[in-house]
N, C-alpha and C positions, 0 to 999 in steps of 0.2 A: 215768437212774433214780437213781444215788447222787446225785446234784445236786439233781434236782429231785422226786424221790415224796419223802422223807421231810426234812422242811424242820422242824430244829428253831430253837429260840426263839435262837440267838446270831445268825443269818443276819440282812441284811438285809432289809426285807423295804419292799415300795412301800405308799405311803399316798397317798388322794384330799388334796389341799390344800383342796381348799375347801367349806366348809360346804351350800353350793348341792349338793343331790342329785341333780338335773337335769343342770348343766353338766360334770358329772362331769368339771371339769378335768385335764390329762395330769399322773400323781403325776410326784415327789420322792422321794428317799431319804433314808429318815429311820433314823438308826443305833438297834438295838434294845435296845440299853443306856440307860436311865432313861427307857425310852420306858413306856406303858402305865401310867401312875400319876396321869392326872386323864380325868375326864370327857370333854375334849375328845381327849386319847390316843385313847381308847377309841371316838370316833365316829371319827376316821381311821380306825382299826383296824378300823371295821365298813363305810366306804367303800370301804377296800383291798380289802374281801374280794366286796360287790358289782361292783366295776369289772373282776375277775378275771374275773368271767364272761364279758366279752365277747370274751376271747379264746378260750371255748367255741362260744358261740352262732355268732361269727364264722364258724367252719369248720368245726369235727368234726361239733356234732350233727344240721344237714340233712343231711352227706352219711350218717352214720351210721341215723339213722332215719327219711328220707323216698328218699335216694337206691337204700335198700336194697331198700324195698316195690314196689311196682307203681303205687307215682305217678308216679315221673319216674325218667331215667336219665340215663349221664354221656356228655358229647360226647367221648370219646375217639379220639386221633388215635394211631399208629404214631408211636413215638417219645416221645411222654407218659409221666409214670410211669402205673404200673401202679395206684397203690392205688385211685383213682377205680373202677377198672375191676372189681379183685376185689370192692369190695363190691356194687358194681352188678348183679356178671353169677353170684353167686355164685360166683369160680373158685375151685376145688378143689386144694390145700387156702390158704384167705382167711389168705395167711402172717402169722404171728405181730410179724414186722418190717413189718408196712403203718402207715407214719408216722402215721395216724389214729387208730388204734388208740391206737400210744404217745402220742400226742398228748394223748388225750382223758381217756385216765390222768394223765396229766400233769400235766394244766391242774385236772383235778378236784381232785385232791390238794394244789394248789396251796390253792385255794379250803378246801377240809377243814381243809389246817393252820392257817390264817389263824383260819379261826373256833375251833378249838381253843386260839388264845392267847386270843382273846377271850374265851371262857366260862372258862378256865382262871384269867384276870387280873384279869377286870370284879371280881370280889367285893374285890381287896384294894387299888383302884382307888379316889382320891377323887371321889363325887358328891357336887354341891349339890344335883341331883334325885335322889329313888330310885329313880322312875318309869324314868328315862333308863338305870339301870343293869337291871332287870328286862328293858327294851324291848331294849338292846344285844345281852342274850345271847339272846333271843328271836330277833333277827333273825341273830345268828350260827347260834342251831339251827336258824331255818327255811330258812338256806342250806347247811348241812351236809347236809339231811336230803334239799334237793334235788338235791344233789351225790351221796349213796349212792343216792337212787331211781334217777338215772338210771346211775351204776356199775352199778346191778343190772340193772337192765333192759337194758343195753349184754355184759357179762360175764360174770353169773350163770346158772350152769346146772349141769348133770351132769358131776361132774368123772372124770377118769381111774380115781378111788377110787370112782368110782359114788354120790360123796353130793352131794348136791344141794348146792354151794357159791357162795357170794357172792363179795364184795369180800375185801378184806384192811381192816379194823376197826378206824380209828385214832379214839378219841374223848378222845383228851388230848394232851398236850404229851409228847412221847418222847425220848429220849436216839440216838444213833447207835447202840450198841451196840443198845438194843431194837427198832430200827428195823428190822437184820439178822435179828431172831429172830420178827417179825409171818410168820404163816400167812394164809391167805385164810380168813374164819368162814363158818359153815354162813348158808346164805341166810337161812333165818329169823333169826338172830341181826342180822345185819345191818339184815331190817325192822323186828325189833323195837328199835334204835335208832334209825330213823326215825320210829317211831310216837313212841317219847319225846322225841322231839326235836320235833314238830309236835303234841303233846300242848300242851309248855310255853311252844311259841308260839304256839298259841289261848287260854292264858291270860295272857300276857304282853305279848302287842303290842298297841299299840293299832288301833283302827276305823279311823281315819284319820290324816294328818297332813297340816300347812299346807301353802303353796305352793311351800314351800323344798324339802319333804323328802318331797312327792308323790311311789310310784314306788319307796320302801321296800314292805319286808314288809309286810301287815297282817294283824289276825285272820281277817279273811276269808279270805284268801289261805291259812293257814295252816288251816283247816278244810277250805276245797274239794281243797288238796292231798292231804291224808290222805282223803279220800274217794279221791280219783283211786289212793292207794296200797292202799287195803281192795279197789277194783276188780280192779288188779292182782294181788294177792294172792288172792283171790276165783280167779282164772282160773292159766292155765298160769304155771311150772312147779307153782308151790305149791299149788295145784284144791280153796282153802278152802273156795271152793263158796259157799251160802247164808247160810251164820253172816256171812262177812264181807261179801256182796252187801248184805246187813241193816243194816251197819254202816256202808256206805260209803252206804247210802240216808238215815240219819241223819242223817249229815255233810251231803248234799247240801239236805235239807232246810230244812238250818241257812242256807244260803245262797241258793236260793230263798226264803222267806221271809223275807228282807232287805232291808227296801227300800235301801240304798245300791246295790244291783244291779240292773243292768233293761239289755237287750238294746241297744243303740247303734239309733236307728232306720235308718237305711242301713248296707246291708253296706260299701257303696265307702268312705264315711266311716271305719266303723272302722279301716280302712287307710290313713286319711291322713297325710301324712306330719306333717301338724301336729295330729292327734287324740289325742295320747297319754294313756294313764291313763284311762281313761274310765269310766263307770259300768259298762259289760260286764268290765274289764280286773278280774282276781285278782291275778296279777304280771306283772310285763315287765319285758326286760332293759333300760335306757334307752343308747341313743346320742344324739349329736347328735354333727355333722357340725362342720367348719372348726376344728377345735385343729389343732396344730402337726402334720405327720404324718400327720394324719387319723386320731390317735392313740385318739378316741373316737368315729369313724364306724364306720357298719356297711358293706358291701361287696356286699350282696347283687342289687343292683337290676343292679353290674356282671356278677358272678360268673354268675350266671342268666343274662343276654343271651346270644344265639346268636352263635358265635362269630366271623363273617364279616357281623354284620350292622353299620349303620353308625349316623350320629344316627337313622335311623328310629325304633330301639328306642332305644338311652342318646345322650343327647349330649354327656355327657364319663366319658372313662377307656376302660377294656378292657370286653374282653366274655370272658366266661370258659366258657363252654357247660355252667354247671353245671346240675344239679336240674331238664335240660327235661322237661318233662312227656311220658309216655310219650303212643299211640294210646288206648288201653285207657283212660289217665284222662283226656280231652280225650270221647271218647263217654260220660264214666258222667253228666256231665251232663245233665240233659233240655235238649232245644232250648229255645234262649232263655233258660237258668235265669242271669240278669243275676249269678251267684259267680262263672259262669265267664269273663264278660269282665270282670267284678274281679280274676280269679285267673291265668288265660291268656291265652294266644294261640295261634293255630293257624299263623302267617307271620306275615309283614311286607308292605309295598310297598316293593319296593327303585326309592328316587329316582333313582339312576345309570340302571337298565337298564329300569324300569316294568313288570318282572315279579314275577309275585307270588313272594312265597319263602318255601315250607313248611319252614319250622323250629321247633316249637313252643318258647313259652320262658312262663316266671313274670313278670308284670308285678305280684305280689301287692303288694310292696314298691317300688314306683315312687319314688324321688327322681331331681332332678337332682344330680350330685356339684360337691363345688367344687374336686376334683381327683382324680385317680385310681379311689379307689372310699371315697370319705368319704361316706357317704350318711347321712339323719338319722335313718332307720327305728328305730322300738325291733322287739324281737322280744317278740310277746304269747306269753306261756309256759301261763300259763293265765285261758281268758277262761267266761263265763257262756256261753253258747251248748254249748262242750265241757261243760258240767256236766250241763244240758238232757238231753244226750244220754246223756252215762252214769246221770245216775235215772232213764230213761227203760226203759236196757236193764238196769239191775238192778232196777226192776219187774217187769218180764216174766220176770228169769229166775228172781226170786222167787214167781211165779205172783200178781202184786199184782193194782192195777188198770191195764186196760190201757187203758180210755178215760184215765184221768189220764196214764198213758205216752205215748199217743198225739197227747194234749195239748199235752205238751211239744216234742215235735217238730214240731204245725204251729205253734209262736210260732216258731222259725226259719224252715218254710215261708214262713211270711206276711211276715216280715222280709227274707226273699229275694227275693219277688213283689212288694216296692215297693221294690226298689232299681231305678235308674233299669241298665240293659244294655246292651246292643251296641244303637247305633242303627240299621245297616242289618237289622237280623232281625226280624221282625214278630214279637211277643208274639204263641204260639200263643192259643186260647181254651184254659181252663180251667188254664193253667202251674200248676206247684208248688199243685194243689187241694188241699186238706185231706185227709191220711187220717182213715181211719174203722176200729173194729175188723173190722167185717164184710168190709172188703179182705183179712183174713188169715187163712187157717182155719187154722193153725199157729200157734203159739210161735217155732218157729223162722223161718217168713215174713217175721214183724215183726223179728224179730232183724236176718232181714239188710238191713230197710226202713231200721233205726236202722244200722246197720254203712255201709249206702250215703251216708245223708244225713250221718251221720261223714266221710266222705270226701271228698265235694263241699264240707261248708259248713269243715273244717278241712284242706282240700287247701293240700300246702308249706308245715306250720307243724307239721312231722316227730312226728306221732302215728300215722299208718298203721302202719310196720314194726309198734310193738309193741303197735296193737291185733289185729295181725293172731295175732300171738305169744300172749297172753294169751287170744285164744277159741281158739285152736287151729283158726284157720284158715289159715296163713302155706305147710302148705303146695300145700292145694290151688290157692291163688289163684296162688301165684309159678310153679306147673309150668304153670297156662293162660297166665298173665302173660306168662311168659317166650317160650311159644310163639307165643304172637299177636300180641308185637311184634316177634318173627323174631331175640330172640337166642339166643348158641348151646344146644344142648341140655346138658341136664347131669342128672345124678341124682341126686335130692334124698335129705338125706339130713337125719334133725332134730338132727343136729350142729351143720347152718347156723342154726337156730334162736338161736344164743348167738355172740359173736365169740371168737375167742382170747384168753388172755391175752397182754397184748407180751413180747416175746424180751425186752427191759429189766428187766422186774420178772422172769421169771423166770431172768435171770442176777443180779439181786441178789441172790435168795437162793434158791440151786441146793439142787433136794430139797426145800424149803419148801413152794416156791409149787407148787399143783396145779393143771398144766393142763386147761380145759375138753374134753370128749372130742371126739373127731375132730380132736385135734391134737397136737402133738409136746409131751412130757415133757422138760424138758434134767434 
């Protein structure tokens, strides 16, 4: 934690070398003495801080937010660590030292500081553009702001003090000394610099960018996000309710009504590994495979495979048994709905022995690697379809209209029912038919019609946990969840709602930092 959460400005720090936004070449150290003082400074300084991501996306946040829900669980062996396991199984109590945890802190803060030099630096920074210095800290705040969304929604809850707490709130450049004296801020404080931080990047970025630098922030991106944050905020812990439902219906409209966005027409497509950026995509994190190391591959096509199985499923690297899909999400499927042999698998055919072999696993992200687990996948962070679906259900819970709600979710039905599927399954008659309102004589029916097709058409692309969180459904679903897919029993407790904070932050600053409840105070 002293090393790595509070990273001021004398520290080294890694910069992208090359101008290609794409090839996100493997950085360099670049010394931070007379750095930050032209234009081109300042776009490494904002490469550095996107290329940090992928040491997020890589590992913490599916285990964290899909491995948690009732999507998928973790193949855990006797003799493994543990941490896979407690977030999985809910174990009681989810310790404060599970490396993920610290991890996730870690790597975020990482990213938070980065963009803190660059909004702190760009103003006294020479441009030949002005454009480019506006655009720089836009794209520093619109990654800051994605960095506390997900701190919040990972951390923030009911603290020990009974006040509804966030993150700890770093939005500038800090000394050591003040480092030691940062508290965690009350959670609304914290959204409400997310909302200014993606406020000034829907006016600050641009629409698009050439083929260089595809794959940056855009205003889009930064509008659909803050809708997705008015959602959240809307719902559990903070239960703004309808003032921000309204608000975050704005936001989506803005983006709907856009034509640079429009659905990918095949679901398989959107997942290719050579489809990236696409007119559906909001942002994504970018990989690409074969640098040194596999230093800017993603890992997950290995990580996902079942542990014992062989080229059937990858045919090169490990297999790691992560994120397999539970029983419960392999049935929420309708038969034949062609996401779930884009998204799963139920077994393999093992070549050795010619029996079949039930192990479900994620083929969502399908590459072959060119060694170990360098795969090319980007991770879609937020795409058009996820947007669909939340103005859909803040229609409804606005008491809007619900033929236009209803609308929206058959353009993904329909988008579904032409993707091509499992060839041995015969396409029932009437698959994925259009709903209709008169299918729902509730509010809440249709809720959970939109809750469902959430799940299937964004299954393994770690939005389950916290939409489960945010309607206050997490914990009816995880007590049947957990039952029905025969792990052990436990007693829910809406503690687990929130994770700990790491043992790291709060021995950095003992008495300070205030643990989330149902968990130890040092």
């Amino acid at each position: 934690m002293k090393k790595i959460f509070f990273i001021i400005a004398s520290v080294c720090i890694c910069f992208a070398c090359s101008n290609d936004f794409i090839s996100l070449n493997p950085p360099s150290q670049l010394n931070a003495d007379g750095f930050y003082q032209t234009e081109t400074d300042m776009n490494q300084a904002v490469l550095s801080a996107y290329g940090k991501l992928r040491d997020l996306y890589n590992q913490q946040f599916y285990r964290l937010g899909e491995i948690r829900s009732d999507n998928t669980t973790y193949s855990w062996l006797a003799g493994n660590p543990a941490n896979e396991k407690g977030v999985d199984e809910f174990a009681s109590p989810l310790l404060p030292e599970n490396s993920f945890l610290n991890d996730t802190w870690n790597n975020s803060y990482n990213v938070i500081l980065r963009c803190n030099i660059i909004i702190g630096r760009a103003e006294d920074a020479t441009f030949t553009n002005e454009e480019h210095r506006k655009q720089y800290i836009g794209e520093a705040r619109f990654l800051r702001a994605l960095m506390y969304f997900k701190l919040n929604l990972i951390f923030g809850g009911f603290g020990l003090n009974n006040e509804l707490l966030g993150v700890v709130k770093v939005d500038k450049e800090i000394s050591q000394a003040e480092a030691y004296e940062l508290e965690r801020a009350p959670l609304q404080d914290v959204y409400n610099l997310i909302i200014e931080d993606l406020q000034y990047a829907e006016t600050n970025l641009p629409e698009s960018y050439s083929s260089t630098d595809v794959g940056r922030a855009t205003r889009g991106g930064a509008t659909a996000m803050l809708g997705k944050v008015y959602m959240h905020m809307a719902g559990y812990p903070l239960n703004k309710g309808d003032e921000y439902y309204s608000k975050a219906i704005t936001q989506f409209r803005s983006i709907i009504g856009n034509s640079r966005y429009a659905l990918e027409p095949s679901y398989a497509e959107l997942f290719a590994v050579d489809n990236k950026n696409t007119a559906e995509s909001l942002f994504e994190v970018q990989y690409k495979k074969g640098a040194p190391n596999g230093a800017t591959g993603s890992p997950w096509n290995n990580n996902f495979a079942p542990r014992f199985s062989a080229k059937e499923v990858v045919l090169v690297g490990d297999k790691g048994g992560e994120n397999a899909p539970t029983r419960d999400m392999s049935e929420a499927y309708e038969t034949g709905d062609p996401r779930k042999y884009v998204s799963m698998r139920d077994g393999w055919l093992s070549a050795s022995t010619g029996a079949w072999e039930t192990d479900k696993y994620v083929c969502k992200y399908y590459d072959v690697s060119t060694s170990g687990s360098d795969n090319g996948n980007n991770w879609i962070e937020l795409r058009l379809a996820d947007i669909y679906l939340l103005y859909a259900e803040a229609l409804v819970r606005t008491n809007g209209d619900k033929n236009e709600a209803i609308s929206y979710v058959n353009k993904i039905r329909e988008r579904a029912r032409n993707t091509e599927g499992d060839p041995e399954i015969e396409v029932p008659e009437g698959l994925l038919k259009d709903l209709k309102a008169g299918d729902f004589a509730t509010n809440d029916a249709l809720l959970l019609a939109i809750e469902k097709e959430r799940r299937v058409e964004l299954a393994f692309e770690s939005h389950r946990w916290y939409d489960l969180v945010r309607t206050g459904r997490a914990k009816e679903v995880m007590i049947a969840e957990q039952a029905y897919d025969g792990f052990p029993p436990f007693t829910w407790s809406d503690d687990m709602l929130f994770y700990p904070i790491p043992m790291t932050v709060m021995q950095s600053n003992p008495g300070k930092i205030i643990q989330n409840k149902g968990y130890t105070q040092l």
